[in-house]
MOPAC internal coordinates of N, CA, C and O (Angstrom, degrees):
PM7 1SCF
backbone

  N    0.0000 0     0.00 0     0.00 0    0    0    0
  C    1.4406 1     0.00 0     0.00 0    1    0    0
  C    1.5392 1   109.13 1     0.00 0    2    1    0
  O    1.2310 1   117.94 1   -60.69 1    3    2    1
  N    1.3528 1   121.54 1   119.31 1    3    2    1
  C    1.0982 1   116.97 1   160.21 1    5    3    2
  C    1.7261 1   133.27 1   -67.36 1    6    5    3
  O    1.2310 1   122.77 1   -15.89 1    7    6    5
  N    1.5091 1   112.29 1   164.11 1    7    6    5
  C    1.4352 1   102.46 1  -156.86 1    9    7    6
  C    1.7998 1    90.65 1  -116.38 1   10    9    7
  O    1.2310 1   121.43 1   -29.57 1   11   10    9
  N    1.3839 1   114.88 1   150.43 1   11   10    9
  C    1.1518 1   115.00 1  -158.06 1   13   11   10
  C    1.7590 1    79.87 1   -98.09 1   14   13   11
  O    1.2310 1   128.88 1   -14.28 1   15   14   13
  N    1.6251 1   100.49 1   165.72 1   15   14   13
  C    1.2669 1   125.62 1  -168.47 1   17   15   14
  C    1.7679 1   103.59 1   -78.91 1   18   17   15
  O    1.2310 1   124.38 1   -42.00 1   19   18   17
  N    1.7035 1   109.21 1   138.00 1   19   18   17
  C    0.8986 1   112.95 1   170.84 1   21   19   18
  C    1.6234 1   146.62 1   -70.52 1   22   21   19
  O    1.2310 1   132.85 1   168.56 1   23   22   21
  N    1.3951 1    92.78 1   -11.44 1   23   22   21
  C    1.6163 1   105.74 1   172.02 1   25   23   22
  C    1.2931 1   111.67 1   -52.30 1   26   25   23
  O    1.2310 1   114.46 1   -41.22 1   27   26   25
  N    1.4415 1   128.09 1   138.78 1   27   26   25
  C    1.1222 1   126.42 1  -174.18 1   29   27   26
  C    1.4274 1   106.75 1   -71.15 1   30   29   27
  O    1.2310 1   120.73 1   -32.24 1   31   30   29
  N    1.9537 1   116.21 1   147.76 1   31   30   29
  C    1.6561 1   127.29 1  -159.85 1   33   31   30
  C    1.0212 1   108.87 1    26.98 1   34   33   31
  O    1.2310 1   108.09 1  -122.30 1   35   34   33
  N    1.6071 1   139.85 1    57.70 1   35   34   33
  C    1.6579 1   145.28 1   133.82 1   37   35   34
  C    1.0742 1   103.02 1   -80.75 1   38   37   35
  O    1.2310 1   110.69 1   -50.47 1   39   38   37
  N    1.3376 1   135.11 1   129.53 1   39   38   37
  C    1.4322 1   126.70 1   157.13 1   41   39   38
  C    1.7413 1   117.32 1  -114.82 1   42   41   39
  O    1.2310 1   128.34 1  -152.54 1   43   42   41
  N    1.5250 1   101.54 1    27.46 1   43   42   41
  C    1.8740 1   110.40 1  -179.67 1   45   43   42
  C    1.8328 1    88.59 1   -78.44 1   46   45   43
  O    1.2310 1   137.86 1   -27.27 1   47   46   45
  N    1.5121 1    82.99 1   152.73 1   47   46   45
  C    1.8360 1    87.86 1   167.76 1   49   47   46
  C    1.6609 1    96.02 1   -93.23 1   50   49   47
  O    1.2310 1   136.46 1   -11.28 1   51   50   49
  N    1.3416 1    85.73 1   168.72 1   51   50   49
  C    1.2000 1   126.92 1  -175.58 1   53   51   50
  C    1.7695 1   123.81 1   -92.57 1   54   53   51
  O    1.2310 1   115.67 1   -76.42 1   55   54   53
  N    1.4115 1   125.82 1   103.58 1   55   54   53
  C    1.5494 1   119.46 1  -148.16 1   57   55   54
  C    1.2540 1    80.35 1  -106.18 1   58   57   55
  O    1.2310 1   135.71 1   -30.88 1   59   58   57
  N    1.6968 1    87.20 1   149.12 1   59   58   57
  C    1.3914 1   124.68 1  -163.75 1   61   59   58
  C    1.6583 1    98.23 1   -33.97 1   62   61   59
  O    1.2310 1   118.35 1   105.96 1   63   62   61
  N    1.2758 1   120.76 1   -74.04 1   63   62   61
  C    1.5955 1   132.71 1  -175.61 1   65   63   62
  C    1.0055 1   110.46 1   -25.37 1   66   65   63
  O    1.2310 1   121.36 1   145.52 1   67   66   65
  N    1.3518 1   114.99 1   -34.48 1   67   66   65
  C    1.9582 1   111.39 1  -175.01 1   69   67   66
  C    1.3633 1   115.95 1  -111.13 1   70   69   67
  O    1.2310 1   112.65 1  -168.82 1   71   70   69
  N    1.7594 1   131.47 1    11.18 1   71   70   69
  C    1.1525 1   132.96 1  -158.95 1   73   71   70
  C    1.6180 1    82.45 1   -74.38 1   74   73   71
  O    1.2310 1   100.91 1   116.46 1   75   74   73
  N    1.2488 1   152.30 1   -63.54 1   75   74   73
  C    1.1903 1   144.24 1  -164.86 1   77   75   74
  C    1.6248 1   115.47 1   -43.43 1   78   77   75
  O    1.2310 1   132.56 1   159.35 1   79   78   77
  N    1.4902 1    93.34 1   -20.65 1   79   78   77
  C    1.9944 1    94.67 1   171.33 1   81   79   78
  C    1.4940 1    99.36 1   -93.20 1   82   81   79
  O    1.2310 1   118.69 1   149.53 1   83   82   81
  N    1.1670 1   120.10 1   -30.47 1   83   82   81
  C    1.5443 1   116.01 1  -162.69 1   85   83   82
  C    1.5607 1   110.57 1    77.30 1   86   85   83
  O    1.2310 1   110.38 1  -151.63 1   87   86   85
  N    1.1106 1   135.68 1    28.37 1   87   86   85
  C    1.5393 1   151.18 1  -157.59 1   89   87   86
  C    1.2050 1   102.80 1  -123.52 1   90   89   87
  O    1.2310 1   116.60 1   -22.45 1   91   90   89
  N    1.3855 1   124.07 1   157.55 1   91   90   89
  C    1.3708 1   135.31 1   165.48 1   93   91   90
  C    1.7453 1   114.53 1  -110.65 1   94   93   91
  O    1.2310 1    98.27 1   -21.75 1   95   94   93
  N    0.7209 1   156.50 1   158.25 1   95   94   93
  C    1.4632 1   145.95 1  -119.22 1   97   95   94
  C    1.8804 1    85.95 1  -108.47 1   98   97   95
  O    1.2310 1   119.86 1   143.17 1   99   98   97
  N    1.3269 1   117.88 1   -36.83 1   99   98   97
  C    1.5930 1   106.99 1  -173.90 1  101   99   98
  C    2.0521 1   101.50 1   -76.49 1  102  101   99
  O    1.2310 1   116.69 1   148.95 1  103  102  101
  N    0.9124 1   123.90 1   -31.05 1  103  102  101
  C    1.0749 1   123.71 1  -159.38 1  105  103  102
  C    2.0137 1    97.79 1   -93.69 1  106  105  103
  O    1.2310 1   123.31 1   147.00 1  107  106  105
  N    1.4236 1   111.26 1   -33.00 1  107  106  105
  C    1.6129 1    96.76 1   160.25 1  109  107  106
  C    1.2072 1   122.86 1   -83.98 1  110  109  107
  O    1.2310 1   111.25 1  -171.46 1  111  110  109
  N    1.2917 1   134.07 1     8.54 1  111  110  109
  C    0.9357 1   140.57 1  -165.59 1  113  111  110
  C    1.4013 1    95.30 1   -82.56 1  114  113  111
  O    1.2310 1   126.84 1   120.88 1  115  114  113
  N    1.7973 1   104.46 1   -59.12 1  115  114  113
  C    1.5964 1   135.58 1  -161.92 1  117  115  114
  C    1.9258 1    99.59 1   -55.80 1  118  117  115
  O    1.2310 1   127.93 1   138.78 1  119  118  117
  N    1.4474 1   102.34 1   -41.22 1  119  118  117
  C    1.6276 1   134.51 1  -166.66 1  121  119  118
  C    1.5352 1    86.90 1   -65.56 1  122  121  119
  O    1.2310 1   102.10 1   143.87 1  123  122  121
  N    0.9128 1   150.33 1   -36.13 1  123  122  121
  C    1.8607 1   165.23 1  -142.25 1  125  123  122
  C    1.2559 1   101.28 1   -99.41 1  126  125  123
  O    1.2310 1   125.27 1   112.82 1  127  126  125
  N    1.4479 1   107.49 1   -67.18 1  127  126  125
  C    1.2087 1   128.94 1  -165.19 1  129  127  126
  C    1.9551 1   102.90 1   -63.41 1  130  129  127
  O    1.2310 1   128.87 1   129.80 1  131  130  129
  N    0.9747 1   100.51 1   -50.20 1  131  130  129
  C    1.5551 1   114.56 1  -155.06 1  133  131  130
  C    2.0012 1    93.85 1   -63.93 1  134  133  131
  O    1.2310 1   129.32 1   125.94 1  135  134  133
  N    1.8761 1    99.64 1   -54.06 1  135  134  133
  C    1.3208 1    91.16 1   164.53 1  137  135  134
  C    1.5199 1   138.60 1   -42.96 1  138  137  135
  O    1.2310 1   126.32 1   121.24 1  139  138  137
  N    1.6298 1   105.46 1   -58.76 1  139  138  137
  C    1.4164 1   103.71 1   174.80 1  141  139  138
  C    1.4739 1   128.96 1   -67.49 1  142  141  139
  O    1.2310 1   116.22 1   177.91 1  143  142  141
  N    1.9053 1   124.78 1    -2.09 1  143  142  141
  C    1.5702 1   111.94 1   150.25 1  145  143  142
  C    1.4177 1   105.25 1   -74.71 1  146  145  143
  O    1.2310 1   112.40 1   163.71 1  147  146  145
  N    1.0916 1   131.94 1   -16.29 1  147  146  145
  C    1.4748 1   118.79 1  -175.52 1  149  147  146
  C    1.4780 1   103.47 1   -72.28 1  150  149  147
  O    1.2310 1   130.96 1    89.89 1  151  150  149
  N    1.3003 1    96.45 1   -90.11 1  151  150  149
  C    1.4316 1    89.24 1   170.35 1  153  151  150
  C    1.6051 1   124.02 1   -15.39 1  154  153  151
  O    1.2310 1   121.59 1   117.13 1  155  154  153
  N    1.1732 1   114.56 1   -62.87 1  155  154  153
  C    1.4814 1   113.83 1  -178.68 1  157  155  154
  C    1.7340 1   120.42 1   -46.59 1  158  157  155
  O    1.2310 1   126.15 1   141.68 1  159  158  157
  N    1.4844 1   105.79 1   -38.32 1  159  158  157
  C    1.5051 1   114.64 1   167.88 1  161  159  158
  C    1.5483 1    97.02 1   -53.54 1  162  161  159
  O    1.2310 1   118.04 1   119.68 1  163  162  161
  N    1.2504 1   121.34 1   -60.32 1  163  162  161
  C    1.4906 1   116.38 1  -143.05 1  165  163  162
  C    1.7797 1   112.46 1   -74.05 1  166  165  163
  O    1.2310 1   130.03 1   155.74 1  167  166  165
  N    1.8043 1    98.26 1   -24.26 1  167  166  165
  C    1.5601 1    97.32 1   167.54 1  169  167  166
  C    1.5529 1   112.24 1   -73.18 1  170  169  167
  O    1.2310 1   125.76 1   151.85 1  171  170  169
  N    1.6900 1   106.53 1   -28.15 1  171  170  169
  C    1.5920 1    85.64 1  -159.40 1  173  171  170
  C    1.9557 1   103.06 1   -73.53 1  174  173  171
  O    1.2310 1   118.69 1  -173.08 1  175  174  173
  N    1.0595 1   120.11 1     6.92 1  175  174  173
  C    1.1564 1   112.74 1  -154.39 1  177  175  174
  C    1.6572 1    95.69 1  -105.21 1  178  177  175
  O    1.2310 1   116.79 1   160.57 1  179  178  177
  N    1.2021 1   123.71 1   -19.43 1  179  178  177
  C    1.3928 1   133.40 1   165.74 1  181  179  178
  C    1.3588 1   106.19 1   176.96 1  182  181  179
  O    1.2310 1   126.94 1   -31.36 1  183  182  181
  N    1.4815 1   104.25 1   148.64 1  183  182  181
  C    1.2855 1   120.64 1  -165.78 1  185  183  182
  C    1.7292 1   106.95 1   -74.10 1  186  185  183
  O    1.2310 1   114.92 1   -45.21 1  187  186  185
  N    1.2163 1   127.23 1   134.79 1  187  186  185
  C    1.1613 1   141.45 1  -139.36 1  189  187  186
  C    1.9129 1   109.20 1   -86.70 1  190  189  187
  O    1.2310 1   114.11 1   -48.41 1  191  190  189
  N    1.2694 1   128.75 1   131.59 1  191  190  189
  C    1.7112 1    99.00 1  -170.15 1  193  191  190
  C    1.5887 1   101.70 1   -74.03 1  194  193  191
  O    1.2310 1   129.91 1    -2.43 1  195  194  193
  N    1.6190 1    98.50 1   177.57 1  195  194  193
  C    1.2194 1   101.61 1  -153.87 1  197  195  194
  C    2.0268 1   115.13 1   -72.27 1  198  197  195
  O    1.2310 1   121.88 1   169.98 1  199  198  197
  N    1.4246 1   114.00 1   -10.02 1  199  198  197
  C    1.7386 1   129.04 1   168.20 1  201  199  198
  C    1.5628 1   101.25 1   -66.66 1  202  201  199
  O    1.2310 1   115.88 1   136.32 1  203  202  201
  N    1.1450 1   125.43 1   -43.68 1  203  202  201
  C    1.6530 1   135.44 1   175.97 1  205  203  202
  C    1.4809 1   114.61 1   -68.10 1  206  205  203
  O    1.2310 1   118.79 1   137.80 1  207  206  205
  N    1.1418 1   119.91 1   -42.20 1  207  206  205
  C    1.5711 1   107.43 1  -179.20 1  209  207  206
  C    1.7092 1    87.64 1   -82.62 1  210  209  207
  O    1.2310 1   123.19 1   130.98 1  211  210  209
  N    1.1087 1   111.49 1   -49.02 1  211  210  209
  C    1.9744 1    87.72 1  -176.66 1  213  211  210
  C    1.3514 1   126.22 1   -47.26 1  214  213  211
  O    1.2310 1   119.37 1   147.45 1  215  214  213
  N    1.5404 1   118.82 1   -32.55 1  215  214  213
  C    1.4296 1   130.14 1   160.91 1  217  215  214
  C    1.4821 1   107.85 1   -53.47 1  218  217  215
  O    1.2310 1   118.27 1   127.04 1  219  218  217
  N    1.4069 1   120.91 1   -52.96 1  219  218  217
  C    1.6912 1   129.62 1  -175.39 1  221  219  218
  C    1.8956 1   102.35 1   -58.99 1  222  221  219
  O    1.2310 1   129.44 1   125.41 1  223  222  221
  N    1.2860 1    99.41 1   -54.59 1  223  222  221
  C    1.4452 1    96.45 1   175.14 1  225  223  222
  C    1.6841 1   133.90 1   -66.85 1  226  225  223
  O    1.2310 1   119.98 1   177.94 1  227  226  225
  N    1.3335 1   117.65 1    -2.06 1  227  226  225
  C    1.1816 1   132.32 1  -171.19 1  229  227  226
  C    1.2609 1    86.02 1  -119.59 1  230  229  227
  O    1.2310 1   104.82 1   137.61 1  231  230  229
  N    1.4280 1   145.66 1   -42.39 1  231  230  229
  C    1.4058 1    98.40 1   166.57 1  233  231  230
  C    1.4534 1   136.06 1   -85.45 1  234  233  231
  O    1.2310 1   124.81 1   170.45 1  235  234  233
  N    1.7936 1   108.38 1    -9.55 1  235  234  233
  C    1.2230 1   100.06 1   171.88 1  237  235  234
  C    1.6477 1   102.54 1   -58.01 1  238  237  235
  O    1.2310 1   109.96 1   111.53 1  239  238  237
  N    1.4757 1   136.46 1   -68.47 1  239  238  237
  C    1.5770 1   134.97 1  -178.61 1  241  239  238
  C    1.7444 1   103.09 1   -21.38 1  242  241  239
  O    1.2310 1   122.39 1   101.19 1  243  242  241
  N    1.1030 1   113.03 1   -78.81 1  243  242  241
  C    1.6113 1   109.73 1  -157.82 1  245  243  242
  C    1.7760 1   103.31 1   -67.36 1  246  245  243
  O    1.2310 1   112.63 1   173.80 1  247  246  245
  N    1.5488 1   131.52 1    -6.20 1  247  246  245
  C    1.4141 1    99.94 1   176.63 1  249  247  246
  C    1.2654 1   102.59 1   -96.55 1  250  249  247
  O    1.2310 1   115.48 1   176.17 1  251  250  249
  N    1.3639 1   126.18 1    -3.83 1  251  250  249
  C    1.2235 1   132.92 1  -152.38 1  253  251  250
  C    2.1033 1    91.25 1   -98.73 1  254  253  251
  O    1.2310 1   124.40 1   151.31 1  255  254  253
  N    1.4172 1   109.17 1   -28.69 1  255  254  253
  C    1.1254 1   115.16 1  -178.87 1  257  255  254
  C    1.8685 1    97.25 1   -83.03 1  258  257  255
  O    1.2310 1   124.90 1   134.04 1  259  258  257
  N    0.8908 1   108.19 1   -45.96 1  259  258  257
  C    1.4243 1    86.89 1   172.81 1  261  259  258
  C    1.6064 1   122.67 1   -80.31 1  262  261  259
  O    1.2310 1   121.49 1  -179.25 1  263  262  261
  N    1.1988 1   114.75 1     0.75 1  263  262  261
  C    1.5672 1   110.01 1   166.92 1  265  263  262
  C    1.0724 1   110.92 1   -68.15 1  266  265  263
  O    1.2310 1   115.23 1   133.67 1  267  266  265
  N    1.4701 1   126.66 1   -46.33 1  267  266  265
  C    1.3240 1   146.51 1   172.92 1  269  267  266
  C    1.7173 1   119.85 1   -68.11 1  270  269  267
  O    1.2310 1   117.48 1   171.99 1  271  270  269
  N    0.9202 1   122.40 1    -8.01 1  271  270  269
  C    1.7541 1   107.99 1   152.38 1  273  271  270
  C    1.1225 1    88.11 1  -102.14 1  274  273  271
  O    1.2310 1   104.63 1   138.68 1  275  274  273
  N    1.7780 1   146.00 1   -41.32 1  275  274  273
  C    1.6261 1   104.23 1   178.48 1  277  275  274
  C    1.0151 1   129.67 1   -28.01 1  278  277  275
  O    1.2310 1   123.03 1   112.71 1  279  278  277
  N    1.6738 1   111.80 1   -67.29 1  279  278  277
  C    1.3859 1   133.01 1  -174.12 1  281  279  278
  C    1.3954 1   124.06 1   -35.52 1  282  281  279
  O    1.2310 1   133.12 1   124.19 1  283  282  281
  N    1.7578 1    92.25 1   -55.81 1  283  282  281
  C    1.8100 1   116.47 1   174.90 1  285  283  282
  C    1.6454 1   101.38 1   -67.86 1  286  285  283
  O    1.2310 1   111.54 1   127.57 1  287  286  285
  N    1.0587 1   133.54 1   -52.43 1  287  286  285
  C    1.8990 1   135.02 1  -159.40 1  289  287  286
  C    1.7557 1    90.86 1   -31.64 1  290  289  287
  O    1.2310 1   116.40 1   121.76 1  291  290  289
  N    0.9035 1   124.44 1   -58.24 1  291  290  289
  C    1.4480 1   105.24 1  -153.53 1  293  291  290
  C    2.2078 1   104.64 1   136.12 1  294  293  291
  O    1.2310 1   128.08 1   150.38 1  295  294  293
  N    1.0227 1   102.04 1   -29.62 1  295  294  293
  C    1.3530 1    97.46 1  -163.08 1  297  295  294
  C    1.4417 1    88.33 1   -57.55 1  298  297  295
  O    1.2310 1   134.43 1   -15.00 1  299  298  297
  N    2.1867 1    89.69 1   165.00 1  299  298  297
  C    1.2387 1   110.87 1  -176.05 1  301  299  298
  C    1.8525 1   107.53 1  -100.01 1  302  301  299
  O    1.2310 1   137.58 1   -95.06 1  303  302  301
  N    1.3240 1    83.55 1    84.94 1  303  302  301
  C    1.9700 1    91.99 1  -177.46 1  305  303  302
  C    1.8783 1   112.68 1   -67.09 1  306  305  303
  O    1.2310 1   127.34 1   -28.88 1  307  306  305
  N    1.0942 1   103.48 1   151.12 1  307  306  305
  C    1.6573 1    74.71 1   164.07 1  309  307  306
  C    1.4127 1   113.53 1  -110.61 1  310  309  307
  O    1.2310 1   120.36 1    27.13 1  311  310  309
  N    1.5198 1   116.92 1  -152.87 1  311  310  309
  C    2.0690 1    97.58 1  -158.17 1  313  311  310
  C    1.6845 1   101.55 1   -85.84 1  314  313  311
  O    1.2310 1   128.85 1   170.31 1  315  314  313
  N    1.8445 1   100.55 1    -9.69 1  315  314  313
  C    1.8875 1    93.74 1  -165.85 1  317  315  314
  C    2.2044 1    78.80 1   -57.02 1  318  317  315
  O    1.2310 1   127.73 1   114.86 1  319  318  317
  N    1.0415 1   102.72 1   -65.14 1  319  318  317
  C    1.2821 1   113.55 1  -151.73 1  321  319  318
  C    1.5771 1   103.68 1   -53.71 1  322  321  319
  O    1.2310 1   118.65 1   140.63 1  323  322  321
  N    1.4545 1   120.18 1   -39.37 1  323  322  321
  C    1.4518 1   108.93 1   172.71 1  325  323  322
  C    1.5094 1   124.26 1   -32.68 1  326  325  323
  O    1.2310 1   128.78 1   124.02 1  327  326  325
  N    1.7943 1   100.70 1   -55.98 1  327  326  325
  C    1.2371 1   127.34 1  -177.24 1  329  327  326
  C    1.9857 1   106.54 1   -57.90 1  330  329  327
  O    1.2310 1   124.10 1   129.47 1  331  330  329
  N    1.0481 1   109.73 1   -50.53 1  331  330  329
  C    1.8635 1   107.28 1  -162.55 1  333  331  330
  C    1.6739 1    91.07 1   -82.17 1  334  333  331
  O    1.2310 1   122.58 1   166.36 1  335  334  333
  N    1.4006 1   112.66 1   -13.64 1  335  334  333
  C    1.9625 1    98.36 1   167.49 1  337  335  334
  C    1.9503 1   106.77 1   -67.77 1  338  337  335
  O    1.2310 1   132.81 1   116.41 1  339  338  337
  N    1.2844 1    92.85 1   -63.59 1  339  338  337
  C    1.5565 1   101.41 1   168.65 1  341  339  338
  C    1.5659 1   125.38 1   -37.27 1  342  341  339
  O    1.2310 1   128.03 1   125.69 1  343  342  341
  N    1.2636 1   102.15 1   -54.31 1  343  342  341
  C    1.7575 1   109.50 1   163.78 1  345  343  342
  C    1.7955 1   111.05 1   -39.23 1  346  345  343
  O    1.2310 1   126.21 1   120.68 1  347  346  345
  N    1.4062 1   105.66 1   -59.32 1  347  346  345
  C    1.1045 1   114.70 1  -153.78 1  349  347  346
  C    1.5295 1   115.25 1   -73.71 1  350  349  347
  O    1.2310 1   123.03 1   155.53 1  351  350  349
  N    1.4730 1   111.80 1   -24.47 1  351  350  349
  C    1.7450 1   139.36 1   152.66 1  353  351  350
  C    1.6130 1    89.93 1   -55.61 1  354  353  351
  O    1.2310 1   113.43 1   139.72 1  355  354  353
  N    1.3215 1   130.04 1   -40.28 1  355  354  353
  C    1.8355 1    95.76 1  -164.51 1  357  355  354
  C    1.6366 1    87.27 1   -94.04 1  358  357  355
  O    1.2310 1   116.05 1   155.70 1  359  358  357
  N    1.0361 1   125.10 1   -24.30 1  359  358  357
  C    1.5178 1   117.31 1   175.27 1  361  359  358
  C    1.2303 1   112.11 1   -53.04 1  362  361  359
  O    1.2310 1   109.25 1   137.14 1  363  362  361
  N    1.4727 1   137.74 1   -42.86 1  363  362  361
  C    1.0563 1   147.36 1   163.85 1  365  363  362
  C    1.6725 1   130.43 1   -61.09 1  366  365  363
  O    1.2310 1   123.82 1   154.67 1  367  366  365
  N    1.3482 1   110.27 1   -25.33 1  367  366  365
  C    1.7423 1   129.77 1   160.22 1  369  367  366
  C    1.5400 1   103.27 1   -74.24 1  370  369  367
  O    1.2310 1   126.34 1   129.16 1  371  370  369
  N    1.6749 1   105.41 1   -50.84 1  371  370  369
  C    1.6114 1    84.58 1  -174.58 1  373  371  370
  C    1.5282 1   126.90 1   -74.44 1  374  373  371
  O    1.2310 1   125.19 1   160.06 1  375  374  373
  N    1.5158 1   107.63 1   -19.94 1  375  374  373
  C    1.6291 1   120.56 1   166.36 1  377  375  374
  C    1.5684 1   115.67 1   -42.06 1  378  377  375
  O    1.2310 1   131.93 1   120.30 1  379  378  377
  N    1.7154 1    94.56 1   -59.70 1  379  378  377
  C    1.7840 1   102.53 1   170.97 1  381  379  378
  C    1.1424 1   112.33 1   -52.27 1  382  381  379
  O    1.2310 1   108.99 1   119.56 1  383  382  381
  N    1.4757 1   138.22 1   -60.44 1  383  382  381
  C    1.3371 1   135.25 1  -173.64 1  385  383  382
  C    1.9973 1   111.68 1   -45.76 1  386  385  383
  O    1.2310 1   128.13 1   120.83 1  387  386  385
  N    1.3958 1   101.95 1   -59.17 1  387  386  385
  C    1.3676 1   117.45 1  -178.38 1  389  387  386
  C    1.3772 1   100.34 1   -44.89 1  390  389  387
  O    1.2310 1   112.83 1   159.82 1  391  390  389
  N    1.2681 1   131.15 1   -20.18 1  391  390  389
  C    1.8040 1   128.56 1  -146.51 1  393  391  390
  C    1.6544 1    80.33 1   -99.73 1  394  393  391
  O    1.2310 1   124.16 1   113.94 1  395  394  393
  N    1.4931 1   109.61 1   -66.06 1  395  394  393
  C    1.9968 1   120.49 1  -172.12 1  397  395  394
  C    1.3407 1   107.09 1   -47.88 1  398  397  395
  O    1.2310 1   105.79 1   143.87 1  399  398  397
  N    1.5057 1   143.97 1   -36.13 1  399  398  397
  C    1.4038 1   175.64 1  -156.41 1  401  399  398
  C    1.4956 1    89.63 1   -92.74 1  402  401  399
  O    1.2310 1   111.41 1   108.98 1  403  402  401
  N    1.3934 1   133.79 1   -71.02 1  403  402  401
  C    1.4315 1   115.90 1  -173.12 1  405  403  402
  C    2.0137 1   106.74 1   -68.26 1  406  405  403
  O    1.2310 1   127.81 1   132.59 1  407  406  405
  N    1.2989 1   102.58 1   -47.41 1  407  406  405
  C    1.4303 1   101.50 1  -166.03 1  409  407  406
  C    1.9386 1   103.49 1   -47.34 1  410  409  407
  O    1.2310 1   119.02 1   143.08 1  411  410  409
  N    1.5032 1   119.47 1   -36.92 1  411  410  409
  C    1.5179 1   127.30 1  -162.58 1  413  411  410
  C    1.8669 1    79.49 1   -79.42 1  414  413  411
  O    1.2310 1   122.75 1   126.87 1  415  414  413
  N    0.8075 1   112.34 1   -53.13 1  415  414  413
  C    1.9209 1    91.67 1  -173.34 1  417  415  414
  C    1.2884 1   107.83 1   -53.23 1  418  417  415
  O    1.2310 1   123.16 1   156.83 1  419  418  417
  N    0.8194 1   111.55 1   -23.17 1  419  418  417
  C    1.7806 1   116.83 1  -172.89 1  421  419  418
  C    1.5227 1   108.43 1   -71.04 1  422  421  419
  O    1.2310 1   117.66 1   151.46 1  423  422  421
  N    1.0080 1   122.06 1   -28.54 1  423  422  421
  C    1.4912 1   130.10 1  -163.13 1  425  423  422
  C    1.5065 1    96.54 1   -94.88 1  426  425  423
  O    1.2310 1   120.10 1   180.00 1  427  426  425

C-alpha cells in the first residue's frame, strides 16, 4: 500500500523513491525549489564559509540524485510534471552557479 503524501490536503501517493521524504513528486519538487531561493538569498548576501558551502553542495548532489531516479524509476509522470522535474534540475544548476559566483566576489 502506498502512503499518501504528507503535505497538508495532498492526497497523491507517495512513490517508492520519495517514501523517505514522505512527498509526492509535485510537492518535493516545490520543497527543492523553495530551498534553493533560500539558499540563493543567503549566498548572495555573503559568500558562505567553507563547512557551509559543503553542506550547500551536498545538497545540491543528493536532491539532484534523487530527481534523477524519479525521472529514471519508471513512473508514469505526465509532461506538466516531466517538465517542473527538469525545471527544478536547472534550479539546482543555477543554485551551484550562484554559490561559485559568490565565492569569486569574495576573492
Amino acid at each position: 500500500m502506498e502512503a499518501a503524501c504528507k503535505s497538508p490536503g495532498c492526497k497523491l501517493s507517495v512513490p517508492e523513491v520519495l517514501a523517505g521524504e514522505g512527498l509526492c513528486v509535485a510537492h518535493f519538487a516545490g520543497a527543492v525549489e523553495q530551498a534553493c531561493a533560500d539558499l540563493r538569498r543567503e549566498t548572495a548576501l555573503r559568500p558562505p564559509v567553507a563547512a557551509r558551502r559543503e553542506e550547500i553542495e551536498q545538497y545540491i548532489a543528493g536532491r539532484g540524485e534523487v530527481l534523477a531516479r524519479i525521472a529514471t524509476s519508471g513512473l508514469k509522470l505526465p509532461d506538466e510534471m516531466k517538465a517542473r522535474i527538469l525545471n527544478t534540475f536547472l534550479t539546482l544548476m543555477n543554485l551551484r552557479e550562484n554559490l561559485d559566483r559568490s565565492q569569486m566576489r569574495a576573492r
